[in-house]
N, CA and C atoms of all chains as a GROMACS GRO file, in nm:
protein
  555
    1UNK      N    1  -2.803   0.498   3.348
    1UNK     CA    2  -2.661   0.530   3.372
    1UNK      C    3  -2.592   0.559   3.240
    2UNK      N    4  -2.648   0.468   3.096
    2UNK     CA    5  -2.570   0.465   3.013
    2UNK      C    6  -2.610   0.646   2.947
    3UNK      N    7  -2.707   0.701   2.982
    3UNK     CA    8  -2.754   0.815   2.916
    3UNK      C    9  -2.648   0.935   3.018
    4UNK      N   10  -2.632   0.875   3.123
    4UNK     CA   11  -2.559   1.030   3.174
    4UNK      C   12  -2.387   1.017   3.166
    5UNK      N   13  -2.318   0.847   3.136
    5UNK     CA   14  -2.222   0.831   3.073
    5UNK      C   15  -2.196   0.891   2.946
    6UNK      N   16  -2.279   0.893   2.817
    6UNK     CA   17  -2.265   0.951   2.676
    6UNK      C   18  -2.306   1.023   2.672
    7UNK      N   19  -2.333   1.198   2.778
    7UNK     CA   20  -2.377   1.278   2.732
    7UNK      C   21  -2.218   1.359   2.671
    8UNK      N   22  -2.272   1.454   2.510
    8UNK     CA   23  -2.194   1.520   2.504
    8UNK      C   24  -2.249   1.649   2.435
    9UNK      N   25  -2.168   1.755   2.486
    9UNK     CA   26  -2.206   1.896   2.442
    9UNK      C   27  -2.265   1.904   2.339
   10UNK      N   28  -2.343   1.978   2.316
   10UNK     CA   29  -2.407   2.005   2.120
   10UNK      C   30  -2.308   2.105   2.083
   11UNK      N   31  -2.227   2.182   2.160
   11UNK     CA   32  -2.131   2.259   2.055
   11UNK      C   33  -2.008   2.230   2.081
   12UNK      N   34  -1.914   2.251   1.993
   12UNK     CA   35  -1.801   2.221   1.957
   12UNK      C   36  -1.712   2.369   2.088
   13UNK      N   37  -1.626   2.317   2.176
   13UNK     CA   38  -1.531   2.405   2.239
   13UNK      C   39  -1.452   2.502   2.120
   14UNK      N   40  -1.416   2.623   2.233
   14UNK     CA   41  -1.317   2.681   2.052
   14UNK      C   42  -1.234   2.631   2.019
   15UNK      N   43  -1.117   2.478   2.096
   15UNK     CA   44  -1.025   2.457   2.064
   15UNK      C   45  -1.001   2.371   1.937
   16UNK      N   46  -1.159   2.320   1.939
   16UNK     CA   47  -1.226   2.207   1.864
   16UNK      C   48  -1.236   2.263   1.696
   17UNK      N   49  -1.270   2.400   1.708
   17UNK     CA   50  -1.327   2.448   1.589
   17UNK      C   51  -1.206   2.519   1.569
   18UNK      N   52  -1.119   2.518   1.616
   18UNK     CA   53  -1.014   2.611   1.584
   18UNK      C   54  -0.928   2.443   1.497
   19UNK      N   55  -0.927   2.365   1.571
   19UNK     CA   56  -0.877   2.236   1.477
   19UNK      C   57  -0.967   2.235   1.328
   20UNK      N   58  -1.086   2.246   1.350
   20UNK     CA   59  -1.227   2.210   1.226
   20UNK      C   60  -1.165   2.276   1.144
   21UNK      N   61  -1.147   2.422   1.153
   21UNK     CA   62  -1.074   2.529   1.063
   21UNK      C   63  -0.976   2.485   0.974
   22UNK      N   64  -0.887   2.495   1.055
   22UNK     CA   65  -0.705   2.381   1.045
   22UNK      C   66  -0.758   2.287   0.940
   23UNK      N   67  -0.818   2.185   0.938
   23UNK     CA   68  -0.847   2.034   0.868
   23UNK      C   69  -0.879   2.124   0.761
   24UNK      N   70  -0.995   2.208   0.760
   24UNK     CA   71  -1.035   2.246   0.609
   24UNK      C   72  -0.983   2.340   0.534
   25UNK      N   73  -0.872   2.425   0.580
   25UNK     CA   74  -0.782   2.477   0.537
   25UNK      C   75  -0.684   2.380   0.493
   26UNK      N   76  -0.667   2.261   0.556
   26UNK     CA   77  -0.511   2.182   0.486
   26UNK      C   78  -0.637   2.087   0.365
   27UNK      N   79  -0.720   2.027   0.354
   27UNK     CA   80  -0.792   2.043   0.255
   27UNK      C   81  -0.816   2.143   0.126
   28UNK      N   82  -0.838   2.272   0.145
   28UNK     CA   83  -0.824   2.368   0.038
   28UNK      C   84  -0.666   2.386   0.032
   29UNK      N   85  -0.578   2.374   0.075
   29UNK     CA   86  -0.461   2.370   0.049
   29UNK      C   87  -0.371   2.231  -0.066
   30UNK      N   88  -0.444   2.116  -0.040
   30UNK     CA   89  -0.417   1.980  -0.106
   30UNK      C   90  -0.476   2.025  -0.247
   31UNK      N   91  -0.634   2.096  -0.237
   31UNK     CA   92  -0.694   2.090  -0.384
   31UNK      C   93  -0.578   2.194  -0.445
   32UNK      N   94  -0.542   2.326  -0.368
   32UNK     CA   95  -0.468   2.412  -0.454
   32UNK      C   96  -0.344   2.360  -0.509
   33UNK      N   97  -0.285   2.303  -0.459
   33UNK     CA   98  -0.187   2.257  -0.471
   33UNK      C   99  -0.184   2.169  -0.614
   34UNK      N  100  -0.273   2.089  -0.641
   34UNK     CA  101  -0.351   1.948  -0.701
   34UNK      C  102  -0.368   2.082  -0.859
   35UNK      N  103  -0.435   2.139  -0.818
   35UNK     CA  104  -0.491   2.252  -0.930
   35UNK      C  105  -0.384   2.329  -1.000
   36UNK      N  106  -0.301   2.380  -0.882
   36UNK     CA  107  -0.135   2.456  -0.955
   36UNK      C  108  -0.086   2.388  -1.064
   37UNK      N  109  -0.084   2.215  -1.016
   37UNK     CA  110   0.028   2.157  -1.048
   37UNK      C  111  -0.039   2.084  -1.200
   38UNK      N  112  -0.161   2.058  -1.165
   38UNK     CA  113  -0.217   2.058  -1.270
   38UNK      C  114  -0.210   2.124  -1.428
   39UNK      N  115  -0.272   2.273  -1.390
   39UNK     CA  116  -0.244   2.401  -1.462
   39UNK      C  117  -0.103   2.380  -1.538
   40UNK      N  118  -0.012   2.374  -1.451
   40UNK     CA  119   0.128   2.375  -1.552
   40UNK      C  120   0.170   2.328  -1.656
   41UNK      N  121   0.092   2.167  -1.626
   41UNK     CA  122   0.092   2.101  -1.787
   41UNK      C  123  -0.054   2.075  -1.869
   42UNK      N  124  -0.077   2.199  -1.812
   42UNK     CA  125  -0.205   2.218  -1.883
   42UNK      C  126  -0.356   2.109  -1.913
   43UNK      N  127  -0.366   2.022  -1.791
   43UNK     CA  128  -0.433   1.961  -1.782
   43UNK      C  129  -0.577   1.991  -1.646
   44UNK      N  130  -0.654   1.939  -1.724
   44UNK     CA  131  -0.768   1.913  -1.591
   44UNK      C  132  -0.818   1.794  -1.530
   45UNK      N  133  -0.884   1.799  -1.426
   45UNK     CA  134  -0.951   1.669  -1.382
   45UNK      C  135  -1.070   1.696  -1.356
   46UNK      N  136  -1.191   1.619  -1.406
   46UNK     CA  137  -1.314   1.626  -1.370
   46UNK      C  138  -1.345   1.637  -1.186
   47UNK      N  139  -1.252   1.569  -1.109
   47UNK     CA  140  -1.281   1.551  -1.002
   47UNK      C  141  -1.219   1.711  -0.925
   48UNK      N  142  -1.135   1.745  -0.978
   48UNK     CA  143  -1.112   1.894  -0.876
   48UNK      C  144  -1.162   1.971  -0.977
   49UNK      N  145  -1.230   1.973  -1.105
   49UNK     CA  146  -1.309   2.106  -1.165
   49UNK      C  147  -1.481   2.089  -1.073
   50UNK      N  148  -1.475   1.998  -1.057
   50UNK     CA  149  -1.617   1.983  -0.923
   50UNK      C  150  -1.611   2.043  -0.802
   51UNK      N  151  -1.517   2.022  -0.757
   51UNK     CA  152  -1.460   2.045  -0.626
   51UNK      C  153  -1.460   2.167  -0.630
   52UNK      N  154  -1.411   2.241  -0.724
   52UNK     CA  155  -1.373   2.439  -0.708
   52UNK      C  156  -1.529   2.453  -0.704
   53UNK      N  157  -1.558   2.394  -0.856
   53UNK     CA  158  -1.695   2.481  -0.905
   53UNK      C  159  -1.849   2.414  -0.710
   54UNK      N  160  -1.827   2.316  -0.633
   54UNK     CA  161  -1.921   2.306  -0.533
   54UNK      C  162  -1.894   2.338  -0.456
   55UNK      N  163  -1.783   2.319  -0.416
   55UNK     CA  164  -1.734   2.324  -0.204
   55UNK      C  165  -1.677   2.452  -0.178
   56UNK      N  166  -1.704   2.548  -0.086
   56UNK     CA  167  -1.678   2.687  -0.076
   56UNK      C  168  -1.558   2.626  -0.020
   57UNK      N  169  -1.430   2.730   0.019
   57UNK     CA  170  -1.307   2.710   0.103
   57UNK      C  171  -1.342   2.766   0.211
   58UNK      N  172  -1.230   2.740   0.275
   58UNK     CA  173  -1.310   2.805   0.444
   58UNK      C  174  -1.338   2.896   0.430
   59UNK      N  175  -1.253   3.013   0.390
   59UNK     CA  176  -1.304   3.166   0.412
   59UNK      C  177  -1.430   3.229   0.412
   60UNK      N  178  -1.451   3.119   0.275
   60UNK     CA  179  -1.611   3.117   0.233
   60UNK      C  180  -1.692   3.093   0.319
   61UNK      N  181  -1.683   2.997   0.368
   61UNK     CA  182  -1.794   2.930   0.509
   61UNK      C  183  -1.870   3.025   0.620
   62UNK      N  184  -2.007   2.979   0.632
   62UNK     CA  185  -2.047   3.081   0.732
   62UNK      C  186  -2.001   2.906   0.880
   63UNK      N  187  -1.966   3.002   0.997
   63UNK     CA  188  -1.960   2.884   1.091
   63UNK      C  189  -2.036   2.799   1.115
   64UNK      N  190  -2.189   2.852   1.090
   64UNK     CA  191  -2.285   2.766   1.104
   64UNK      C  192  -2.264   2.620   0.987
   65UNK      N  193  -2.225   2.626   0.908
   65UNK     CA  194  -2.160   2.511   0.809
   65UNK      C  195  -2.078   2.481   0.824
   66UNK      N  196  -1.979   2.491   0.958
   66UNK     CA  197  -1.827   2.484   0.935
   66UNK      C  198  -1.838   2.360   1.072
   67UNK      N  199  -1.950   2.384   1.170
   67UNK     CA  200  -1.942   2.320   1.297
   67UNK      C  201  -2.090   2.284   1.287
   68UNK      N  202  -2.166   2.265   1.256
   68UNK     CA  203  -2.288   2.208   1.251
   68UNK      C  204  -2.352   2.168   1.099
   69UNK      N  205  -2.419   2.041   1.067
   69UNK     CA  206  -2.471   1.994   0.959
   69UNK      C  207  -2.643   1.961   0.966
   70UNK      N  208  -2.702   1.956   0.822
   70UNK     CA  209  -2.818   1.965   0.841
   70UNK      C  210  -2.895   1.816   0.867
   71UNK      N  211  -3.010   1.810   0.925
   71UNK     CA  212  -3.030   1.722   0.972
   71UNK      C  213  -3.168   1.736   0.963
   72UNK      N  214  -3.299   1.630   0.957
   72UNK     CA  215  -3.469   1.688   0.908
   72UNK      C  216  -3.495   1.612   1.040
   73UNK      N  217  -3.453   1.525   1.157
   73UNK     CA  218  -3.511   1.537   1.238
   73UNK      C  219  -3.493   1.583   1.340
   74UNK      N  220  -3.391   1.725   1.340
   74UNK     CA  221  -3.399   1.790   1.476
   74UNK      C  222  -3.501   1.896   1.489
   75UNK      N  223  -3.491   1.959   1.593
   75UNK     CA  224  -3.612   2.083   1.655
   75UNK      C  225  -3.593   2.212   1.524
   76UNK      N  226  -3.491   2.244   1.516
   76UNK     CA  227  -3.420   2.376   1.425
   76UNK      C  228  -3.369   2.285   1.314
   77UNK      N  229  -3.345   2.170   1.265
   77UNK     CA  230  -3.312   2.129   1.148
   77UNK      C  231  -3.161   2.137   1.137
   78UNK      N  232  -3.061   2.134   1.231
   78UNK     CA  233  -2.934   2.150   1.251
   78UNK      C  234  -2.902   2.071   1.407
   79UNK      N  235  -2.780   1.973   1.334
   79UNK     CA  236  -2.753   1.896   1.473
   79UNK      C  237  -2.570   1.902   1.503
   80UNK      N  238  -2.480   1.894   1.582
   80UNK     CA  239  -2.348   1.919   1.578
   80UNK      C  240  -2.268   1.825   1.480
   81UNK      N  241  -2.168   1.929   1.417
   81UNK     CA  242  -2.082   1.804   1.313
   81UNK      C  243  -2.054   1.681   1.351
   82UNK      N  244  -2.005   1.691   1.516
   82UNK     CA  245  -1.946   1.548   1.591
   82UNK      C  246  -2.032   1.470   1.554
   83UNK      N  247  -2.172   1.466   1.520
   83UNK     CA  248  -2.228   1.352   1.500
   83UNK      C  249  -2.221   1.276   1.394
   84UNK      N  250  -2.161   1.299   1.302
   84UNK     CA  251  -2.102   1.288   1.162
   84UNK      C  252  -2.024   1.190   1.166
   85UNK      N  253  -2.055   1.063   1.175
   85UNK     CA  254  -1.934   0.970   1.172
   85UNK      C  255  -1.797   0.989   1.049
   86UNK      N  256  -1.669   0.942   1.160
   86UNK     CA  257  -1.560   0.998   1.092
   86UNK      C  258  -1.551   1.151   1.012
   87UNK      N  259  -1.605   1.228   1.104
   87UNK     CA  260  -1.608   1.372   1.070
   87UNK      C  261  -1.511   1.501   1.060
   88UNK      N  262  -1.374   1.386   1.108
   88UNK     CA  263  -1.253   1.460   1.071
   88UNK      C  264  -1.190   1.457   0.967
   89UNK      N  265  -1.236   1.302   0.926
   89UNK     CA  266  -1.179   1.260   0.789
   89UNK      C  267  -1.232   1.255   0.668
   90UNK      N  268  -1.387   1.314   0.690
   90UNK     CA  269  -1.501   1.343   0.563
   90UNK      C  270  -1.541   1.473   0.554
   91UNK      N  271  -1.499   1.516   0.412
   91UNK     CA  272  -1.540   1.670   0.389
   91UNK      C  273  -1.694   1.683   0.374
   92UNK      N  274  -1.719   1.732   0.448
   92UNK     CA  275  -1.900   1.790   0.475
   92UNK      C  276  -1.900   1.938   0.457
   93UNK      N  277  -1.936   2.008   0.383
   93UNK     CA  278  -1.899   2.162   0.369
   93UNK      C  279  -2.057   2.210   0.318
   94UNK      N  280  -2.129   2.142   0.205
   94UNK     CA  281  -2.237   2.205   0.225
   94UNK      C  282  -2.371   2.166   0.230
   95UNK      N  283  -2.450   2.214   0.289
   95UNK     CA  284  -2.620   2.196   0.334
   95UNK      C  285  -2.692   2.186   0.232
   96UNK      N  286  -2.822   2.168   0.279
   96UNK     CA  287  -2.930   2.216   0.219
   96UNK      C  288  -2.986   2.382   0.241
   97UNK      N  289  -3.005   2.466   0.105
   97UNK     CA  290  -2.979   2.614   0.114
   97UNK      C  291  -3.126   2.665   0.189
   98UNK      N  292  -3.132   2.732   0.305
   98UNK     CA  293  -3.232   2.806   0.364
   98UNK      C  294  -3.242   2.736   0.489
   99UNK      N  295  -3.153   2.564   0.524
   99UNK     CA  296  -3.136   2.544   0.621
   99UNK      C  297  -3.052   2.575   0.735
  100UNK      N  298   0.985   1.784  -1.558
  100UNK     CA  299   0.878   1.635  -1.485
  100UNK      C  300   0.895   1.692  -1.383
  101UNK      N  301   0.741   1.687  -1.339
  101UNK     CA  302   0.713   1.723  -1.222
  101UNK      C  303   0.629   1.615  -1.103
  102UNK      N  304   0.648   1.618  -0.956
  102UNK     CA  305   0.631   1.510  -0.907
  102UNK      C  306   0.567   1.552  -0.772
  103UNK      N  307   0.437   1.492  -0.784
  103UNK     CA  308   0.329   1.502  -0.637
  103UNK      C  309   0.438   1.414  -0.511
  104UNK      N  310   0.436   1.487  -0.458
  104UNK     CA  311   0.482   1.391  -0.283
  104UNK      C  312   0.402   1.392  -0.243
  105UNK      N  313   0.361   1.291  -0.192
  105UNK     CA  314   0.206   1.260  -0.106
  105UNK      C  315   0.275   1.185   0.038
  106UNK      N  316   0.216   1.199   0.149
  106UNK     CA  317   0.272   1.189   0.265
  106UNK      C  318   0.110   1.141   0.346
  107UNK      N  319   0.080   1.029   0.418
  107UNK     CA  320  -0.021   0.989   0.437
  107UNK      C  321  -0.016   1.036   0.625
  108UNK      N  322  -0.065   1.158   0.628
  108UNK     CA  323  -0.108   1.192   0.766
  108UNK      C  324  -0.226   1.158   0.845
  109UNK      N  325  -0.310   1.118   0.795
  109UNK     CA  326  -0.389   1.038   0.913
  109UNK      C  327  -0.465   0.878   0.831
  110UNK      N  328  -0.490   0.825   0.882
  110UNK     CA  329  -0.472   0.695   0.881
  110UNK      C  330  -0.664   0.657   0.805
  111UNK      N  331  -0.633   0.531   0.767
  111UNK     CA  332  -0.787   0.481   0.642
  111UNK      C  333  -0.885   0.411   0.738
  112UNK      N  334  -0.812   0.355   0.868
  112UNK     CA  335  -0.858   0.250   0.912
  112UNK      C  336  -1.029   0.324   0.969
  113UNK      N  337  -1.119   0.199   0.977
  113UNK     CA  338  -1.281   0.279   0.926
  113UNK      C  339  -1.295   0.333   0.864
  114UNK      N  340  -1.227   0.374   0.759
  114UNK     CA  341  -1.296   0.413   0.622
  114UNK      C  342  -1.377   0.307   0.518
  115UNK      N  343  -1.409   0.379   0.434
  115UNK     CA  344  -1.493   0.248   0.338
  115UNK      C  345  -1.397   0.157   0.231
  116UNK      N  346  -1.396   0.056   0.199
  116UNK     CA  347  -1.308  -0.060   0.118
  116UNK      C  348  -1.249   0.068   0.052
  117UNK      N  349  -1.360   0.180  -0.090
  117UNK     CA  350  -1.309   0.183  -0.142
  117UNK      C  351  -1.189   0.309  -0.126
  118UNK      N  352  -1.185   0.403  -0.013
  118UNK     CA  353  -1.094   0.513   0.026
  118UNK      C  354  -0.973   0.452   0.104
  119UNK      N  355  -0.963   0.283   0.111
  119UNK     CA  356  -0.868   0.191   0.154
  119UNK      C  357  -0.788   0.151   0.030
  120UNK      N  358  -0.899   0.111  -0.067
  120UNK     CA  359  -0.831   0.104  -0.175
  120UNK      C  360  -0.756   0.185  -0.266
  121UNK      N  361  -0.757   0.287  -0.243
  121UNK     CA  362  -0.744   0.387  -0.275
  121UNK      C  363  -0.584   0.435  -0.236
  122UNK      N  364  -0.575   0.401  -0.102
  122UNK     CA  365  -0.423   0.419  -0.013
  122UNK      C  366  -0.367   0.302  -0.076
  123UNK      N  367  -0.416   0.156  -0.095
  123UNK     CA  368  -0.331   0.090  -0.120
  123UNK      C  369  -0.252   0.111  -0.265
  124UNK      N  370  -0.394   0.141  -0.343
  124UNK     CA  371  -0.339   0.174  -0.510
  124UNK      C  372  -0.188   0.261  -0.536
  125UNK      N  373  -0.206   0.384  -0.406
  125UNK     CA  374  -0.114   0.502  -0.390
  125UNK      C  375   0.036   0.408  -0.379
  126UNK      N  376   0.011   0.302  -0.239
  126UNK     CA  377   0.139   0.245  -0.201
  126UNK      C  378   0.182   0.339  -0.055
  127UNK      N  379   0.036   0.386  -0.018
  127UNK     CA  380   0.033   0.441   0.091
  127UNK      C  381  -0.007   0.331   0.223
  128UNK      N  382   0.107   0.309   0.275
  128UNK     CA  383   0.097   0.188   0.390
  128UNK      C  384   0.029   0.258   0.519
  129UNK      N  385   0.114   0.290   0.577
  129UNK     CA  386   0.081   0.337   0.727
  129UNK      C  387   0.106   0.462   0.723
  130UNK      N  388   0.132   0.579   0.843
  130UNK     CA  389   0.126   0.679   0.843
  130UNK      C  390   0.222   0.733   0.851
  131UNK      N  391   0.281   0.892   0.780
  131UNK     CA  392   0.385   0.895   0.706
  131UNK      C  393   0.468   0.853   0.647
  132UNK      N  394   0.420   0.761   0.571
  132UNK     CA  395   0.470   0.694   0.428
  132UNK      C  396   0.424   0.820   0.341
  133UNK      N  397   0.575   0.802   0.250
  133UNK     CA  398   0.651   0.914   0.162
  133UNK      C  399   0.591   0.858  -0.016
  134UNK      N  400   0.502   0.920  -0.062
  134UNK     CA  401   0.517   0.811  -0.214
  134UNK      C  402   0.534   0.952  -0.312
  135UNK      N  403   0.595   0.930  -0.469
  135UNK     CA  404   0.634   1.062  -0.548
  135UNK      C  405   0.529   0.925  -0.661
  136UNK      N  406   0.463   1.049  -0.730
  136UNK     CA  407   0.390   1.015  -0.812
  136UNK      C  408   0.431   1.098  -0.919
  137UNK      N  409   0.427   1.099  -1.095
  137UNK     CA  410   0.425   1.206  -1.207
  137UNK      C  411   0.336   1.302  -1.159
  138UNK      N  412   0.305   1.397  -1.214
  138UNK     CA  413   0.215   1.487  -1.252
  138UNK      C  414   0.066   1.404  -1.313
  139UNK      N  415  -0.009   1.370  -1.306
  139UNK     CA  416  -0.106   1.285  -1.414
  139UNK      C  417  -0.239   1.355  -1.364
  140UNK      N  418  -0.367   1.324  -1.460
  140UNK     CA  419  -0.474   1.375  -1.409
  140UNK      C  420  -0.528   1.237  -1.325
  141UNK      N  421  -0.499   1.116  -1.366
  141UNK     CA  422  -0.526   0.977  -1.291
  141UNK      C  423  -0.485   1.000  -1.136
  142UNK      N  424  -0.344   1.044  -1.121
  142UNK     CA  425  -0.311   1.046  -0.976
  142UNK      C  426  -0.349   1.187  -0.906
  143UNK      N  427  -0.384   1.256  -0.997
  143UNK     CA  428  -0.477   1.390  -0.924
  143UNK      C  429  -0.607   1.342  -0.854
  144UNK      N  430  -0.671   1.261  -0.966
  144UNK     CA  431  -0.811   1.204  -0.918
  144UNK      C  432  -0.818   1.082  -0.794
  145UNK      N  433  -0.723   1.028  -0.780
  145UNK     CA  434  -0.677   0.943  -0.684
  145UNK      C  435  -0.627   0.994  -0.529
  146UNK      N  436  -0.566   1.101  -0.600
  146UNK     CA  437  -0.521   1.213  -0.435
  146UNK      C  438  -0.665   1.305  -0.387
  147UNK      N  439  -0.776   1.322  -0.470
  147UNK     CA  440  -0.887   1.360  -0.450
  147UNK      C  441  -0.966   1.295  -0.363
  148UNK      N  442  -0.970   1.157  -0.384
  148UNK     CA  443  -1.036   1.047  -0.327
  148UNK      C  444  -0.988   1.022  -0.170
  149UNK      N  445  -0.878   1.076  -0.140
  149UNK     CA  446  -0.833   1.053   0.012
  149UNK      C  447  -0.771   1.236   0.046
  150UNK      N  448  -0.826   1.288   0.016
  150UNK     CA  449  -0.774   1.445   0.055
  150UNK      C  450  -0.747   1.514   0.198
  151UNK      N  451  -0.848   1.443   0.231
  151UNK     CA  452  -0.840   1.447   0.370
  151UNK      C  453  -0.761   1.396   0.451
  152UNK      N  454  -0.706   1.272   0.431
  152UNK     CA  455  -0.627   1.197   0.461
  152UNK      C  456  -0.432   1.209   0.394
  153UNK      N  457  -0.454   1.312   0.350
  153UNK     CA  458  -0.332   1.285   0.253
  153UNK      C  459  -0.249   1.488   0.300
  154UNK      N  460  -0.089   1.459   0.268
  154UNK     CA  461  -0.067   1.597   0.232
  154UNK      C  462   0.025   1.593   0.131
  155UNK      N  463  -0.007   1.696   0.030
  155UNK     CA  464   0.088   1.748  -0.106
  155UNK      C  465   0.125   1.802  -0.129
  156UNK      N  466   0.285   1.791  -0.225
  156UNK     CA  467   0.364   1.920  -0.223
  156UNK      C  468   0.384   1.864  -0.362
  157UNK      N  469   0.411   1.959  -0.476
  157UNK     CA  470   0.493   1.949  -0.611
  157UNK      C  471   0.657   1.939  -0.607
  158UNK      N  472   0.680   1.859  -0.660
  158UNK     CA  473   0.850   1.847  -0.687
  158UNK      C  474   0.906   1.837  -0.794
  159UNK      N  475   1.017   1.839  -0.804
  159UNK     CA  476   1.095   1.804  -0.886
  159UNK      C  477   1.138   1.694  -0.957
  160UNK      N  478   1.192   1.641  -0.857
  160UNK     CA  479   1.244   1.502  -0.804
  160UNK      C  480   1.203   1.405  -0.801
  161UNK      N  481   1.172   1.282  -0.806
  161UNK     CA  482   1.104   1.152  -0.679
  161UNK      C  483   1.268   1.119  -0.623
  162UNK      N  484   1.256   1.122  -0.444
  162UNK     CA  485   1.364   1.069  -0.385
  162UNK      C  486   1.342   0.907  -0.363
  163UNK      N  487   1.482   0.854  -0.304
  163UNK     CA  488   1.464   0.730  -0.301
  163UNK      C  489   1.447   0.678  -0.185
  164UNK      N  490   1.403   0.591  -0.126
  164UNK     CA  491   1.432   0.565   0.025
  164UNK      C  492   1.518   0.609   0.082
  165UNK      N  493   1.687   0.560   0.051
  165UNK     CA  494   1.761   0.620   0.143
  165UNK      C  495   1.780   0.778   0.139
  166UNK      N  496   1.711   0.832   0.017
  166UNK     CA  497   1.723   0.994   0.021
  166UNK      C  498   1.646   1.033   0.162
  167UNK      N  499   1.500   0.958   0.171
  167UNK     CA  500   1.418   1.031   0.247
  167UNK      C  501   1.457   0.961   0.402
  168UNK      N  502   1.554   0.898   0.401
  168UNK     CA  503   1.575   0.817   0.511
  168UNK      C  504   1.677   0.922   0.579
  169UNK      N  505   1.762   0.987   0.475
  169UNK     CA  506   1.837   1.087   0.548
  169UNK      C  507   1.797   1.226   0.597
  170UNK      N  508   1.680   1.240   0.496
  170UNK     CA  509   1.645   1.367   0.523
  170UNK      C  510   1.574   1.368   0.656
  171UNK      N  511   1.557   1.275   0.710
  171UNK     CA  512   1.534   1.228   0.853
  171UNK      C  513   1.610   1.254   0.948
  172UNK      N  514   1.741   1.186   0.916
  172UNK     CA  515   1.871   1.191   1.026
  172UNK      C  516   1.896   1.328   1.014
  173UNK      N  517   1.898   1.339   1.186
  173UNK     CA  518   1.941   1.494   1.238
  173UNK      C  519   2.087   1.496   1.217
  174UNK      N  520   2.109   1.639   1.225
  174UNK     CA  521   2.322   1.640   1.228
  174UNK      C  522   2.371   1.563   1.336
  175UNK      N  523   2.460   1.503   1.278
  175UNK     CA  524   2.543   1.420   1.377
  175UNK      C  525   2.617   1.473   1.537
  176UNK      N  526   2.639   1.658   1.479
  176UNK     CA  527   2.659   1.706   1.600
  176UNK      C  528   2.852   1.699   1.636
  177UNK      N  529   2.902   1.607   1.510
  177UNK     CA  530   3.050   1.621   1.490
  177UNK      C  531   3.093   1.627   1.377
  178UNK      N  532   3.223   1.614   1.361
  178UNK     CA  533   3.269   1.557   1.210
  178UNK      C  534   3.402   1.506   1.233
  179UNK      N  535   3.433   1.443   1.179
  179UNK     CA  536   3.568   1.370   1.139
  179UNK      C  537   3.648   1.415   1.101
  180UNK      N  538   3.763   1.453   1.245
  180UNK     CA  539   3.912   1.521   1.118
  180UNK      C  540   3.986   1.423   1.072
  181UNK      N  541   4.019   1.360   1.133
  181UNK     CA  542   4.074   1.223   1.090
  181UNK      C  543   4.051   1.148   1.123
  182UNK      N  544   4.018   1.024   1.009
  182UNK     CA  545   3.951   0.842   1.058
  182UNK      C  546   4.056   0.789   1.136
  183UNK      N  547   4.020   0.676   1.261
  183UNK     CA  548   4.076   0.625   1.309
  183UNK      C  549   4.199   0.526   1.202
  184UNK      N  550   4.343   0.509   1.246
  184UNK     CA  551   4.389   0.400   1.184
  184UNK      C  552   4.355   0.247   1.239
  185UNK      N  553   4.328   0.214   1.141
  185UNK     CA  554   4.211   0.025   1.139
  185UNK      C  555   4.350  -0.075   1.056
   0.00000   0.00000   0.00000
């Protein structure tokens, strides 16, 4: 019973990914912001010169990274973000490359 | 002088001690709590640590409670031509 209680979709609805979007856009929006304000008095931070130079911004993103993360024990090596504990509130943006 | 407003839109609770600690360091209580920080690279790296959790705007200013308490209150919707005599 408990297996046909917790079943849930492997993909994300569009309303879902249309939020996913939203979150990581107000994310690249906090770093820009962080970076502007920075710039003005001419300072840096190790922690957002990381951030530009690793994490693509959304635009960047192919969807397959935007709604699904990598994973070594599924069938295809990709399992849905939801499984990501606290996955609204943790930036996950990139894989392992060729996965 | 310039001044981060940080505004705490979604909440720490299940997060790890240290992205808790992190809100508390801020003086970020519950959700939409208002805090104005300097410009610093310390409180850049600190607003990094909860980004997700956080939203920022540059200012001018830091307001004070009752500043941001008004900027709350909607128009009253009248005005006063003349105070009652008391």
């Amino acid at each position: 019973m408990d297996i046909l209680c917790r079943k849930i979709p492997w993909r994300l609805s569009k309303f879902q990914k249309a939020r996913q979007r939203k979150r990581l856009r107000a994310v690249d929006t906090v770093v820009a912001t962080l970076d502007k304000a920075l710039a003005k008095q001419s300072i840096t931070t190790k922690a957002v010169e990381r951030w530009k130079e690793e994490m693509p911004i959304e635009q960047e993103m192919v969807p397959k990274d935007k709604y699904t993360i990598f994973d070594r024990k599924e069938k295809k090596y990709r399992k849905s973000i939801r499984k990501l504990p606290k996955w609204t509130r943790v930036s996950q943006r990139v894989n392992p490359p060729g996965y | 002088m310039s001044f981060f407003r940080i505004t705490l839109v979604r909440s720490g609770i299940g997060l790890t001690k240290r992205t808790q600690g992190v809100l508390k360091a801020l003086g970020l209580r519950h959700r939409m709590t208002t805090v104005f920080y300097p410009v610093t690279s310390e409180v850049a790296g600190q607003i990094m640590k909860v980004k997700e959790l956080v939203e920022v705007q540059e200012v001018d200013k830091p307001l004070t409670r009752a500043e941001l308490r008004a900027e709350r209150r909607p128009d009253p919707g009248f005005y006063l031509e003349r105070p009652a005599p008391r």
